[in-house]
C-alpha positions in Angstrom: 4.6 -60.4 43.7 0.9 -60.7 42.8 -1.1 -57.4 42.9 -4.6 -56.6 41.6 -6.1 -53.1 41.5 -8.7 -51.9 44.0 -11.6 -52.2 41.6 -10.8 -55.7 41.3 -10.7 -56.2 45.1 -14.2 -54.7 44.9 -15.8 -56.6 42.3 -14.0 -59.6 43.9 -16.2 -59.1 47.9 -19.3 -57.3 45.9 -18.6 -53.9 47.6 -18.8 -50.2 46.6 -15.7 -48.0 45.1 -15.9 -44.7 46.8 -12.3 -43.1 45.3 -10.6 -44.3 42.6 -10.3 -47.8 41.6 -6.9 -48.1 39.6 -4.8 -48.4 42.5 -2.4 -51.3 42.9 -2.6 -53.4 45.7 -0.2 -56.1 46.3 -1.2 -57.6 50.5 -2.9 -56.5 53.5 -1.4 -54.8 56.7 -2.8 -52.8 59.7 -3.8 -49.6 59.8 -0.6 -48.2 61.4 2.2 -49.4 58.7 0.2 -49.9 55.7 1.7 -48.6 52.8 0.2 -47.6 49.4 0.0 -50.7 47.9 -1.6 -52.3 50.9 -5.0 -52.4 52.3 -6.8 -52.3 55.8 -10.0 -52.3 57.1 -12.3 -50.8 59.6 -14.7 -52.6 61.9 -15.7 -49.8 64.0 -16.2 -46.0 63.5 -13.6 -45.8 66.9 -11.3 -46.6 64.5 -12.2 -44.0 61.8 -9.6 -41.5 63.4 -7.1 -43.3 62.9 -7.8 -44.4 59.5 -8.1 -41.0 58.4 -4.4 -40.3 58.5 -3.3 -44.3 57.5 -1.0 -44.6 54.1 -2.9 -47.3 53.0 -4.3 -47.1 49.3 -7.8 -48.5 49.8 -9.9 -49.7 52.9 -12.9 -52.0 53.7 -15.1 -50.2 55.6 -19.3 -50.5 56.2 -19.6 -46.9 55.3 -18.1 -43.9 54.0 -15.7 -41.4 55.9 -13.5 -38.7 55.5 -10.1 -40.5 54.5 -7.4 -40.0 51.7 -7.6 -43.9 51.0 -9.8 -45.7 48.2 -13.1 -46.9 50.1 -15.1 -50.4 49.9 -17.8 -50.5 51.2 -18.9 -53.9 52.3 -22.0 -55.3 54.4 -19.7 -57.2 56.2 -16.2 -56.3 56.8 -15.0 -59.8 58.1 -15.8 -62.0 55.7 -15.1 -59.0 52.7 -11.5 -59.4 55.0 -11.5 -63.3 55.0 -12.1 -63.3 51.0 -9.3 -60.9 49.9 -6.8 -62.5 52.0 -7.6 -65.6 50.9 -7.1 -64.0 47.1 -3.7 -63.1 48.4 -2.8 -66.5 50.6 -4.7 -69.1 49.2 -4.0 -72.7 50.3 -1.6 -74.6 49.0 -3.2 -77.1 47.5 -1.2 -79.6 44.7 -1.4 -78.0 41.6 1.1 -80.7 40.0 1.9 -84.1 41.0 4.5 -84.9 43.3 6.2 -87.1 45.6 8.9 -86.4 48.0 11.4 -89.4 48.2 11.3 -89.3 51.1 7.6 -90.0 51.8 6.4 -93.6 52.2 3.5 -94.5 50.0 2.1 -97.7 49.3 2.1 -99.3 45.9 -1.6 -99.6 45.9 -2.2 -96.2 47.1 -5.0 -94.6 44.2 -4.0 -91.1 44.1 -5.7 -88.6 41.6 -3.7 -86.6 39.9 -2.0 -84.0 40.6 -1.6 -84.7 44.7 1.5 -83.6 46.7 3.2 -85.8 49.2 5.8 -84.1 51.3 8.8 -85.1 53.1 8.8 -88.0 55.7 4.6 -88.2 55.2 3.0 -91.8 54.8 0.5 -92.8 52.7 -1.5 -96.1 52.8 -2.9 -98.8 50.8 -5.9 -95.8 50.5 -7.8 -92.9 48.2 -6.9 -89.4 47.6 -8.5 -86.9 45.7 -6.8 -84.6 43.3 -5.5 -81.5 44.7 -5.0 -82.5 48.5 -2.0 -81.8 49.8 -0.3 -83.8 52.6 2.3 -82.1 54.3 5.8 -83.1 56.0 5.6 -86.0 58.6 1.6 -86.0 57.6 0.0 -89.8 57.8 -2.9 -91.4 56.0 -3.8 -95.0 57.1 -4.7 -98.0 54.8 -8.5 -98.3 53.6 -8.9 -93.8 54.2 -10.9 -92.3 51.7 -9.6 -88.6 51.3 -11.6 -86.2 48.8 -10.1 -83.3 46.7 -8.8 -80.5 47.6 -7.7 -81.1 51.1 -4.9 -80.4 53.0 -3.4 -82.2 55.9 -0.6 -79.8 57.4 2.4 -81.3 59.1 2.7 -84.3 61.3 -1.1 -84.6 61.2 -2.7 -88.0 61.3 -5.7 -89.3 59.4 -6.9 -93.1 60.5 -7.3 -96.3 58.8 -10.8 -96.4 56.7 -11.5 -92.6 57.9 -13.2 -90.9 55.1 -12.6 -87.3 54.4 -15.3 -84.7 52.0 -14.0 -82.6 49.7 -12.1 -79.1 51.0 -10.9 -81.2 54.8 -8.3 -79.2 56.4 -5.9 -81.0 59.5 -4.1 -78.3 61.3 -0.2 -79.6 62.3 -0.7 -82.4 65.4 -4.3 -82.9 64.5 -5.4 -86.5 65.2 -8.8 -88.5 63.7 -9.4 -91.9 63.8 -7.9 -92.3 67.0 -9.2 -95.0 69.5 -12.0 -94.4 71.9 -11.8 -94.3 75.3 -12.8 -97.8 76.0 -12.6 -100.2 78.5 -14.0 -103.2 80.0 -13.2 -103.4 83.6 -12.2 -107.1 85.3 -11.5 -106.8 89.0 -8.7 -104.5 89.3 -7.8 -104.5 85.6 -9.0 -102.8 83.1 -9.7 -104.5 79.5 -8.9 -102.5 76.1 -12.0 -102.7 74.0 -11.0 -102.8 70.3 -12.8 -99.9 68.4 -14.1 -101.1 65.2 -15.6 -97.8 63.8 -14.5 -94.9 61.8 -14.6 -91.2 61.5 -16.3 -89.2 58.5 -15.1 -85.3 57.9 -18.1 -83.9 55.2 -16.8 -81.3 53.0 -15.0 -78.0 54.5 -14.3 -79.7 57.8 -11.5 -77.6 59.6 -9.8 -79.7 62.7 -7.0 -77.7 64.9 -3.9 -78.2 66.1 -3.1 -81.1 68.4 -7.3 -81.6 68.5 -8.8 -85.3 68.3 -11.9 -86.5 67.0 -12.1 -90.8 68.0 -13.8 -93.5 66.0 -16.7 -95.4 66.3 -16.7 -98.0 68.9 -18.5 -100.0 65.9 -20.0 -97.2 64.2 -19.0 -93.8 62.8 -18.3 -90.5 64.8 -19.6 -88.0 62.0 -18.6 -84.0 61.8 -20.9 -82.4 59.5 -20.4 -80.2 56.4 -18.5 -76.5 57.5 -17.9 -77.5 60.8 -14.7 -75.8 62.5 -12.7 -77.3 65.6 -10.4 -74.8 67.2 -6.9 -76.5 68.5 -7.3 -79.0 71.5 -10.7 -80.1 70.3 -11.9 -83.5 71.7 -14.7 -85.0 70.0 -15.2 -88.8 71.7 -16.3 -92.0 70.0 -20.1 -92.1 67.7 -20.7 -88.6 67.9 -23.0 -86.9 65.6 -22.0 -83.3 65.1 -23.9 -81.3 62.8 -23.1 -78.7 59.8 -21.3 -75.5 60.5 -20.7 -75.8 64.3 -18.0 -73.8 65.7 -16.1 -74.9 68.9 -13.5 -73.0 70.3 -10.3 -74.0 72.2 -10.5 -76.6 74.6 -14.4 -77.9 74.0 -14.9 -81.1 74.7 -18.1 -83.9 73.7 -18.0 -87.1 75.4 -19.3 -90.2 73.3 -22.7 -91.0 71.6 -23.6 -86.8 72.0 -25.5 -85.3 68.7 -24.4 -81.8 68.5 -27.6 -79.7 66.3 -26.5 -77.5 63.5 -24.9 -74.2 63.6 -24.2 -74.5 67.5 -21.4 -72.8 69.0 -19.0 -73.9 71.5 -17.1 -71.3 73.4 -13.5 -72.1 74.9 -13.7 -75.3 77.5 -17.4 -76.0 76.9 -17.7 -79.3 78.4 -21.0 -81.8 77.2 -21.6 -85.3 79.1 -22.2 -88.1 76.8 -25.2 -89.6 75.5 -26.9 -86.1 75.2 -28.9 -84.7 72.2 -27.7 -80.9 71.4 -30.7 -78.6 69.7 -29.3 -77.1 66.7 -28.4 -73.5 67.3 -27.6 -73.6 70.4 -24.8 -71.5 72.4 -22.8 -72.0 75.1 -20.4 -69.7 76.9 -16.7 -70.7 77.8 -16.9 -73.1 80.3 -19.9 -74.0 80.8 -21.0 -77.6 81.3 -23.7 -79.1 80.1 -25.0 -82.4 82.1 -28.6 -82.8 80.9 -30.3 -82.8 77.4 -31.6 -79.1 76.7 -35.5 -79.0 75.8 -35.0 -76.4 73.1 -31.9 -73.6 71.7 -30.7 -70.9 72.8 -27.8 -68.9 74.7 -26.2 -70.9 77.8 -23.9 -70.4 80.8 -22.7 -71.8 83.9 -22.0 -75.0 86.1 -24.5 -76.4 86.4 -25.7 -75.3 82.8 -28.7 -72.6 82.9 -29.8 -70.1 80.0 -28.1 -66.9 79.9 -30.7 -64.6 81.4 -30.6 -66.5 84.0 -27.7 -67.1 84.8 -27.1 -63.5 84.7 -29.8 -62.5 87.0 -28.0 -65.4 89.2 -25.0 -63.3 89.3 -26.3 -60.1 89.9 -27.7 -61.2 93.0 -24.9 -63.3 94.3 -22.9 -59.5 94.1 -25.5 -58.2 96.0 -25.8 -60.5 98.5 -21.6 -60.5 98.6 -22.1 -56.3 99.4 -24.5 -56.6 102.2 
């Protein structure tokens, strides 16, 4: 079991010790079970009661309080949280080459040493970067570019000349590279039309479960550098979406849609196609957006309206309901 003191934990997310620092910690736990080799954290000073009287050894906190545990204090207790957990869980990327017999990988597949191929996985005629992992059932099609240290979980699917950055991550069932909805309609029947494009994940793309991001119709549907798809993402053919976006379950783009930088997609955010998205913009779950916005900022509703607004709209309706 890997442990590391509490002055190492400190060091390791730039806090402040307040207590001692030669504790051992060896994981993390909530404040009602932890033990003495454990460590929890405190968002809120609601929470300070509690912590007072928990077993833990140390706690990340944003200030000091009375409490028998170790203290760091952090600017930011999330992402103090994120790091140490990641100390204790990191991914498991391929730290030595290997191939399960079972997987299928083709003879012409350039794979940089070490990568790790697990059972039932397929591998094409393709490029993989040294410390990507691809899980059980995982599949990379021929003429994919995949960079280092990525990790395709199981049963995920990566399509034919898709290129992946450095860091991608596919959560199990995710899907890119698949078709765009395309059609060409002739009288009652409707045409297939062949799409020709690709996808391109920059580095530290996250996709999620059973999401899917399609290709090009002839060009390239591109997700920017730290972007982060919840699961049941759908991201339709030769969209642009910027660096670090986040978009929560069930947001959808429809094709040809830029998404700005840093925007944020709450749960079931819908956007029309063919619209450009100003970077930092916000949108609350469910809203849907039908019309290209003249500038960021926070939005809500159907039909889409900024939050004051929208707000204000509300307030009144509930009056008017009372009368």
């Amino acid at each position: 079991m890997t442990d590391v003191t509490v002055g190492a934990l400190a060091e390791l997310v730039g806090g402040r010790l307040v207590g001692l620092g030669d504790g051992r910690i060896v994981g993390l736990a909530d404040l009602r079970n932890a033990q003495p080799n454990q460590i929890g954290f405190v968002r809120h000073p609601r929470y300070y009661e509690m912590a007072a009287g928990t077993e833990a050894g140390a706690l990340l906190a944003l200030e000091e309080f009375p409490t028998k545990a170790a203290l760091i204090v952090v600017d930011d207790v999330d992402v103090a949280y994120a790091k140490i957990a990641m100390w204790f869980h990191p991914l498991p990327l391929a730290k030595e080459h290997s191939i399960h017999p079972t997987a299928s990988v083709h003879p012409e597949a350039k794979l940089e040493e070490p990568v790790m191929v697990g059972p039932n996985a397929s591998v094409g005629k393709c490029s993989v970067g040294a410390g990507t992992h691809v899980m059980a059932g995982a599949s990379i099609g021929d003429g994919a570019i995949v960079g280092k240290d990525c990790l395709f979980h199981p049963n995920s699917s990566f399509g034919h000349n898709c290129v992946a950055g450095d860091g991608v991550i596919l959560q199990p069932n995710a899907v890119v590279g698949s078709d765009g909805f395309g059609y060409a309609r002739e009288g009652a029947k409707w045409i297939k039309v062949p799409q020709l494009g690709n996808v391109v994940l920059k580095d530290d793309v996250e996709v999620g479960s059973n999401s899917a991001i399609d290709r090009g119709t002839l060009g390239v549907t591109t997700i920017g550098r730290g972007t982060k798809l919840d699961n049941s993402v759908h991201i339709a053919h030769n969209c642009t979406v910027g660096e670090d976006v986040v978009m929560a379950a069930g947001a959808m783009v429809a094709g040809s849609t830029t998404i700005g930088d840093r925007c944020v997609l709450a749960g079931q955010v819908g956007i029309a196609g063919h619209l450009n998205i100003q970077p930092d913009s916000r949108f609350a779950g469910d809203t849907v957006v039908l019309k290209n916005l003249p500038e960021s900022g926070d939005y809500m509703g159907h039909p889409v309206m900024p939050k004051r607004k929208y707000l204000r709209l509300m307030r009144i309706l509930r009056k008017l309901a009372s009368e």
